[in-house]
C-alpha positions in Angstrom: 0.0 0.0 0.0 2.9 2.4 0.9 4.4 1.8 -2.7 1.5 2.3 -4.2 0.9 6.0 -2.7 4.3 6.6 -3.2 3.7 5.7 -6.7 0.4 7.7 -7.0 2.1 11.0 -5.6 5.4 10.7 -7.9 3.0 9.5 -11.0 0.7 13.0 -10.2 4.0 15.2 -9.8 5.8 13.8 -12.9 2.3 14.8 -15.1 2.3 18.0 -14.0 5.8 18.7 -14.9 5.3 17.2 -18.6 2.6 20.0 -18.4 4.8 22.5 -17.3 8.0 21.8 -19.3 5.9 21.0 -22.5 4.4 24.9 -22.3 6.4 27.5 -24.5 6.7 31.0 -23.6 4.9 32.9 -25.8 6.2 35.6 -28.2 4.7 39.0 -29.5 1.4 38.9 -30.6 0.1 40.6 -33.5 -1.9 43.2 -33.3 -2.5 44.4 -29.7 -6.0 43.8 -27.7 -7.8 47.0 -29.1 -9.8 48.0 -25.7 -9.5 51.8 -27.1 -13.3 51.5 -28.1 -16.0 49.9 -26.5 -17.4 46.6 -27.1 -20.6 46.2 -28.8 -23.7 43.6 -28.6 -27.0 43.6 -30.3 -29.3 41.4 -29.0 -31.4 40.2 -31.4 -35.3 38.4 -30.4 -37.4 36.6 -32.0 -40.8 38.2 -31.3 -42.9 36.1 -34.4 -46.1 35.2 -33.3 -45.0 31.5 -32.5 -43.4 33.2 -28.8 -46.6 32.7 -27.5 -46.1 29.1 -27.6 -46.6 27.8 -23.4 -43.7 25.2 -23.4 -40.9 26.5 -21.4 -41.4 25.8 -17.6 -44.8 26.3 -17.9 -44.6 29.6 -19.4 -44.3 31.0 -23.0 -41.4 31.5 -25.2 -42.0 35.1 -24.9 -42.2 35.1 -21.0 -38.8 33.3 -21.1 -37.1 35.3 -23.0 -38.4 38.5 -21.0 -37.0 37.3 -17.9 -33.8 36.7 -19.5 -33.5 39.7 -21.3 -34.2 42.1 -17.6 -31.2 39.5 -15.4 -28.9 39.9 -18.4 -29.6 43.4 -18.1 -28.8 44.1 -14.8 -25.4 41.8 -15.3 -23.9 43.6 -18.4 -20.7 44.7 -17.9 -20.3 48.8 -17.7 -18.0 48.8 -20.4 -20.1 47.0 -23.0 -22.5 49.4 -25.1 -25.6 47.4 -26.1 -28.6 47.5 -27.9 -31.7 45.5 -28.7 -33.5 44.9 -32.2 -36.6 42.8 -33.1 -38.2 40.7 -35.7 -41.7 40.2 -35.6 -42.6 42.6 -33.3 -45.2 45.0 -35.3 -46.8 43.6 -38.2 -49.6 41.1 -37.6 -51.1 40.7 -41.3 -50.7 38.3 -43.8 -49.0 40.1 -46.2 -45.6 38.9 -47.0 -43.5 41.4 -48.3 -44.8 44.3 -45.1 -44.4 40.8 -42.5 -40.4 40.3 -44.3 -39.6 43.8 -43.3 -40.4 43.8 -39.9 -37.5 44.2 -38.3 -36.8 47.7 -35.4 -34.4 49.1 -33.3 -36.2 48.7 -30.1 -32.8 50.0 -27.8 -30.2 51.2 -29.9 -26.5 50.0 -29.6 -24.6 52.5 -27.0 -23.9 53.4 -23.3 -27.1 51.2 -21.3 -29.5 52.6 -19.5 -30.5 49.6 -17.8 -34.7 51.2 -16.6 -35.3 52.4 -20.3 -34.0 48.6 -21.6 -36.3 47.1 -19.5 -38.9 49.3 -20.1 -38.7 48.5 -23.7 -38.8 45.0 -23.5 -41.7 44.9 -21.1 -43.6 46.1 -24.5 -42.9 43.1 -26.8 -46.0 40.9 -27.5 -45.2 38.1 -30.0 -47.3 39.3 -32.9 -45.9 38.4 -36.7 -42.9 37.3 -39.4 -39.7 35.6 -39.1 -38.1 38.0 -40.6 -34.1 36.8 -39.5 -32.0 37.3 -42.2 -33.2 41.1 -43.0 -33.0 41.7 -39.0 -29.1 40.2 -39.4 -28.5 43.0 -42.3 -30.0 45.6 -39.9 -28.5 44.6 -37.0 -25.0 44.9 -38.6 -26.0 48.3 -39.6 -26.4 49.0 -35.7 -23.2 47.8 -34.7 -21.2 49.9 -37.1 -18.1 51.8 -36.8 -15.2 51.8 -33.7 -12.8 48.7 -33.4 -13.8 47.1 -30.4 -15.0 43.5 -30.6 -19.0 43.0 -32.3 -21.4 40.6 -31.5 -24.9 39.5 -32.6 -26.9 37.2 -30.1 -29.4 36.0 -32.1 -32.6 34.1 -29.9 -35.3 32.8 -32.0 -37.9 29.8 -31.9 -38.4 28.9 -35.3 -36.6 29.1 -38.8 -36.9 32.3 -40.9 -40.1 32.8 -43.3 -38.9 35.2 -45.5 -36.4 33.0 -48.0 -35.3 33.2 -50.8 -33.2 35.9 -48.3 -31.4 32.9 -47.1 -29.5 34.0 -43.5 -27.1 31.8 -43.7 -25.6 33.3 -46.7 -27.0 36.4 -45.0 -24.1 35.9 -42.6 -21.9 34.8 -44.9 -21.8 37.9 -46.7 -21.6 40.0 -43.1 -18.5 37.7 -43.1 -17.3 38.6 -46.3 -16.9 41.9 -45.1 -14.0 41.3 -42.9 -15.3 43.9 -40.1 -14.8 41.1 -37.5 -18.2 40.5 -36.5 -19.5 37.6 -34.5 -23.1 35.7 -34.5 -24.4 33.8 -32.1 -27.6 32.3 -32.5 -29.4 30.6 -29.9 -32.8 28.3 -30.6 -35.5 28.0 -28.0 -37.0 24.6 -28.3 -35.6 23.8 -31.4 -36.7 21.5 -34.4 -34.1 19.9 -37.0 -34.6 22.2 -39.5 -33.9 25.2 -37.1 -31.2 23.9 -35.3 -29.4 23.4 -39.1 -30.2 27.0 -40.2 -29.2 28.5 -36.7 -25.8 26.9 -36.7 -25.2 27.7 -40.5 -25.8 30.9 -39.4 -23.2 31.0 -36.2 -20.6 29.0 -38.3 -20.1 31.3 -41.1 -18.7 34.0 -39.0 -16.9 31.9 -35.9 -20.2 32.0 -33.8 -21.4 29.7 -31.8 -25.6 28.0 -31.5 -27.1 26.4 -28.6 -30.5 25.0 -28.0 -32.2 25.9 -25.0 -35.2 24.7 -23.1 -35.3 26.4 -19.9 -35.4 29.9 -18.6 -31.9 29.7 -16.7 -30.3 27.5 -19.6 -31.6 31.1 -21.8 -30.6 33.9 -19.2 -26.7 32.0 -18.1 -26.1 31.6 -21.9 -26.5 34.8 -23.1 -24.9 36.4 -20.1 -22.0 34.4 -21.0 -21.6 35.8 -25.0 -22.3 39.4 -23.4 -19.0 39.4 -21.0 -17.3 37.4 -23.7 -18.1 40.2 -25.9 -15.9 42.5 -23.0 -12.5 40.2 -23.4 -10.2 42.0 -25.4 -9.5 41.3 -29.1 -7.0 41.3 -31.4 -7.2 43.0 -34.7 -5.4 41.2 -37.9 -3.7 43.6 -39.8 -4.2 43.4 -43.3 -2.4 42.2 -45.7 -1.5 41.3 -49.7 0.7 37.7 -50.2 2.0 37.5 -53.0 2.1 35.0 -56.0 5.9 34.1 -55.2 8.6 34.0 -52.3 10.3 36.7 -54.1 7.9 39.6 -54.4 6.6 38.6 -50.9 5.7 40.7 -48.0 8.3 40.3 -44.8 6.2 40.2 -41.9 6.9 40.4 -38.2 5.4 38.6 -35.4 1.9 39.1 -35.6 -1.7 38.5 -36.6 -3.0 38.7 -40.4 -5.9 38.9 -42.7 -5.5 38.2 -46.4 -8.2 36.4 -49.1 -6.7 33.9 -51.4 -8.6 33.0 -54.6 -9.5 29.6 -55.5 -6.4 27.5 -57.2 -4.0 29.8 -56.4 -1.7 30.3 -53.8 0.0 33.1 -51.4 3.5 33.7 -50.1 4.8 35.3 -47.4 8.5 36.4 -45.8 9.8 35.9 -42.3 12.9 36.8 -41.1 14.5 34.4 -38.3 17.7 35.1 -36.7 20.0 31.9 -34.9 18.5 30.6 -31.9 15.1 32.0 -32.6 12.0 30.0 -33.6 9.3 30.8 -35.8 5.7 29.5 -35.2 2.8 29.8 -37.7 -0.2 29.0 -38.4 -3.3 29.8 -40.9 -6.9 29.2 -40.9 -9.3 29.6 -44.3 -12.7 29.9 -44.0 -15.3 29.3 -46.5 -17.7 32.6 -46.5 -20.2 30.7 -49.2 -20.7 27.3 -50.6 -18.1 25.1 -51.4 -17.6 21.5 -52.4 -17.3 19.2 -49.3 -13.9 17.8 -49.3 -10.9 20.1 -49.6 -7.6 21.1 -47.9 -5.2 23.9 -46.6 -1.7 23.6 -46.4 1.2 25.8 -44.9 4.7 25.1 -46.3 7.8 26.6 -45.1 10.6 27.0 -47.7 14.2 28.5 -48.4 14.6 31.3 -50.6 15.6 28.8 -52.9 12.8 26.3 -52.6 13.8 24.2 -50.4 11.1 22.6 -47.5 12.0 23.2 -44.7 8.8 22.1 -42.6 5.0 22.1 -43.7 1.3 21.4 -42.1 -1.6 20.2 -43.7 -5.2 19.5 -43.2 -7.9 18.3 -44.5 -12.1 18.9 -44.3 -15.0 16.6 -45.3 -17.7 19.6 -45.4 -18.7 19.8 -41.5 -17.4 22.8 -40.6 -16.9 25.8 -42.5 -13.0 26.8 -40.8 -10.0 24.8 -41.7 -6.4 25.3 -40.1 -3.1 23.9 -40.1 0.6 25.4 -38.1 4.0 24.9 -38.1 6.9 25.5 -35.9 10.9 25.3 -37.2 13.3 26.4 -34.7 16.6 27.3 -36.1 19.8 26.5 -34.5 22.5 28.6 -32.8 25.7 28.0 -34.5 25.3 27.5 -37.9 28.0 29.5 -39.2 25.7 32.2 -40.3 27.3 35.4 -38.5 27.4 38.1 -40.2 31.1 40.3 -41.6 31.6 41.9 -38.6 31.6 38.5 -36.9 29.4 40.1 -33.9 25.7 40.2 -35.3 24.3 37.2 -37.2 22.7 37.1 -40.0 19.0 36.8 -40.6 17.7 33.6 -42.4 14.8 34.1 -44.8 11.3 31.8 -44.5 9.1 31.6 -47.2 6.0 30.8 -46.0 3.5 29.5 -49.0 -0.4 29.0 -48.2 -2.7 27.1 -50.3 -5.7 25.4 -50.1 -7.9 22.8 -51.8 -11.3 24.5 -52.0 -13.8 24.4 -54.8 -16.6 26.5 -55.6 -19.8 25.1 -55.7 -21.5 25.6 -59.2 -23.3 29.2 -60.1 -21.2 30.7 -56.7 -18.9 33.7 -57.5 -15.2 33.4 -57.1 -14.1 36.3 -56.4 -12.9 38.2 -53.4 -10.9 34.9 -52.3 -11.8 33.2 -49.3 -10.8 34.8 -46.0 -7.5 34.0 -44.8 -5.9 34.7 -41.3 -1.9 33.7 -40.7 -0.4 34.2 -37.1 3.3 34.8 -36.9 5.1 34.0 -34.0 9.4 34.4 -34.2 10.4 34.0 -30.4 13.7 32.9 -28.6 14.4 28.8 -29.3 14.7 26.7 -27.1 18.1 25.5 -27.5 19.6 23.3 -30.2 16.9 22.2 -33.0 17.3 18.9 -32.8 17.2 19.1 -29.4 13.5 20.7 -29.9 12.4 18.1 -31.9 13.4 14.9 -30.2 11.9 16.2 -26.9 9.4 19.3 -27.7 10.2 20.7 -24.1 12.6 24.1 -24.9 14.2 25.5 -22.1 11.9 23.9 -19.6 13.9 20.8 -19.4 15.1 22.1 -16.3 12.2 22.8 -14.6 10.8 19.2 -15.6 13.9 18.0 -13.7 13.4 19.9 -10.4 9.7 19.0 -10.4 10.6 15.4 -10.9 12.6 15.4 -7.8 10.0 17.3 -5.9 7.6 14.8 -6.6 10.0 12.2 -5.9 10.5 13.6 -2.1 6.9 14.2 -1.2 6.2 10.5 -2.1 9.1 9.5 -0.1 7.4 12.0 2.7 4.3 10.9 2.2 5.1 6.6 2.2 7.2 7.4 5.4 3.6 9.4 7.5 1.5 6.7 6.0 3.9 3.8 7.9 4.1 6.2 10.7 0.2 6.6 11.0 -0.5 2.6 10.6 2.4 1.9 13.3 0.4 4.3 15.6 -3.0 2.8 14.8 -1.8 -0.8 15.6 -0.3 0.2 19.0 -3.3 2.2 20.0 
């Protein structure tokens, strides 16, 4: 039994210092967290005459979503400007095209006053349309300008009404735009088909859906995407690859936003010095329809064509994001100092993206899909091949001392548990 706890506690130790030496100190970031301007959230409800439905705890949809709307009010962070806009909410007729445009700012986006929200939501009856993909258009009209994070929290019941405006490619296109806006949908008692076209519509711009049932499962959920929506950001800045290593852009460590057309490729230039390490990764998203198998890869080559390292992945059509990384850490002495024999000489990357994607028939081509690359050059860890036999950098050390720590405390710990069953037999 002794050897078995002293087993357990060095077994526990040694795991959390693999954790420990297998984490990499992190270089610059691109981009810094832009915090100057406030973040924004419209909050956008479902108010079709369907919310009358009595089916969650006893209550309507409409109730519900009442309820959740005045807690999540009273949580919102002070730094978060927020609005509210309807669907639904005013036209009770038949007619289609007056029930498709019923869509209104009921708060707008900016500085809460958290009596006149409530106020204004204690209004709502559930009266017409599902009008969601013009009340997606509108609500990214509200949350224009600054460059603080934006967020749509979508909350409806039932699928939208008014196609052929499809809001999934509704979304899509608010993708398109690069202005780094977020949807989140969320479906209150959700069927098949409105589960599909809510997470279409979260998907295409890195949102997320959930299906809720209950009143608390509504209020903690979209409290959660309104203090998410306070966590700083980071902005890509944008860039232009280019169609060869040579007439590339040299980049420094940071984040990037590019589009990259179907069939072709885009190359980019990194400089790393000996003993540094470079890091990257890219992610492509498809902002309209594509075939459903297809492919990213992210090369790393010499100047002179030569691989040096590469990624790849591949999709099968269930999710609209693919991404792939890489990580070559150059060595230390490789003879590449410089004249003056005091400053070495920078080696040049050529980092080459290209993907697999194919455009499904009748869709347009052109801007390219959306691209993001992170670049990350940061002190290595010691000799290359050091890195790649073990993966643990400079934190081969600290594995070392943590070993021994945990080696001790199960020594301490086997010698208290003899002492404590010596003690129980005397007594």
């Amino acid at each position: 039994m002794i050897t078995r706890t002293r087993l357990a506690a060095g077994t526990c130790a040694l795991l959390a210092a693999l954790t420990a030496g297998l984490a990499f100190p992190s270089g610059a970031a691109a981009g810094e967290p832009t915090g100057e301007d406030a973040p924004k959230v419209d909050l956008v409800l479902d108010v079709s005459g369907s919310m009358r439905t009595r089916d969650i705890d006893g209550g309507t949809r409409m109730a519900a979503a009442k309820q959740a709307f005045n807690e999540v009010l009273d949580a919102t962070p002070e730094e978060v400007e927020l609005g509210i806009r309807t669907l639904g909410a005013d036209y009770p007729g038949d007619d289609r095209e007056r029930g498709c445009k019923d869509t209104a700012r009921l708060y707008p986006v900016g500085p809460l006053d958290r009596t006149e929200a409530k106020t204004a939501v204690a209004t709502l009856s559930p009266t017409g349309w599902t009008p969601i993909g013009p009340a997606l258009l509108a609500a990214a009209d509200d949350l224009e300008g600054g460059a603080g994070s934006k967020r749509i929290v979508l909350i409806s019941d039932g699928e939208d009404t008014c196609a052929p405006l499809d809001p999934c490619e509704v979304a899509r296109e608010i993708a398109a735009k690069g202005i780094g806006l977020t949807i989140d949908t969320l479906g209150l008692v959700p069927n098949a088909k409105m589960r599909q076209q809510l997470s279409c519509i979260a998907e295409a711009t890195g949102g997320t859906y959930t299906s809720v049932e209950h009143t608390d499962e509504l209020t903690d959920r979209v409290n959660q995407l309104v203090d998410r929506a306070a966590d700083p950001v980071v902005t890509p800045v944008a860039t232009e690859g280019a169609g060869s290593c040579a007439k590339a852009p040299t980049l420094e460590s940071g984040l990037y936003t590019d589009r990259e057309e179907f069939g072709r490729e885009r190359w980019y230039r990194v400089d790393v010095l000996p003993g540094q390490e470079l890091r990257a990764s890219v992610s492509v998203g498809a902002d309209r329809a594509v075939a459903p198998s297809y492919g990213v890869l992210l090369r790393a080559v010499t100047v002179h064509g030569r691989e040096i390292v590469r990624g790849e992945a591949a999709g099968d059509g269930r999710t609209d994001v693919i991404s792939t990384g890489l990580r070559y850490p150059k060595a230390e002495r490789d003879g590449t100092d410089g004249e003056d024999g005091d400053k070495p000489a920078a080696e040049t990357v050529c980092l080459q993206v290209t993907h697999s994607f194919a455009a499904a028939s009748g869709v347009k081509t052109t801007p390219g899909l959306p691209l993001e690359l992170t670049v990350d050059v940061v002190e290595g860890p010691g000799d290359a091949d050091d890195v790649a036999a073990f993966g643990l950098g400079r934190g081969w050390w600290l594995l070392g001392v943590l070993v021994l720590v945990g080696f001790l405390a199960g020594l301490l710990w086997g010698w208290l548990s003899r002492w404590r069953f010596a003690v129980w037999r005397t007594n």
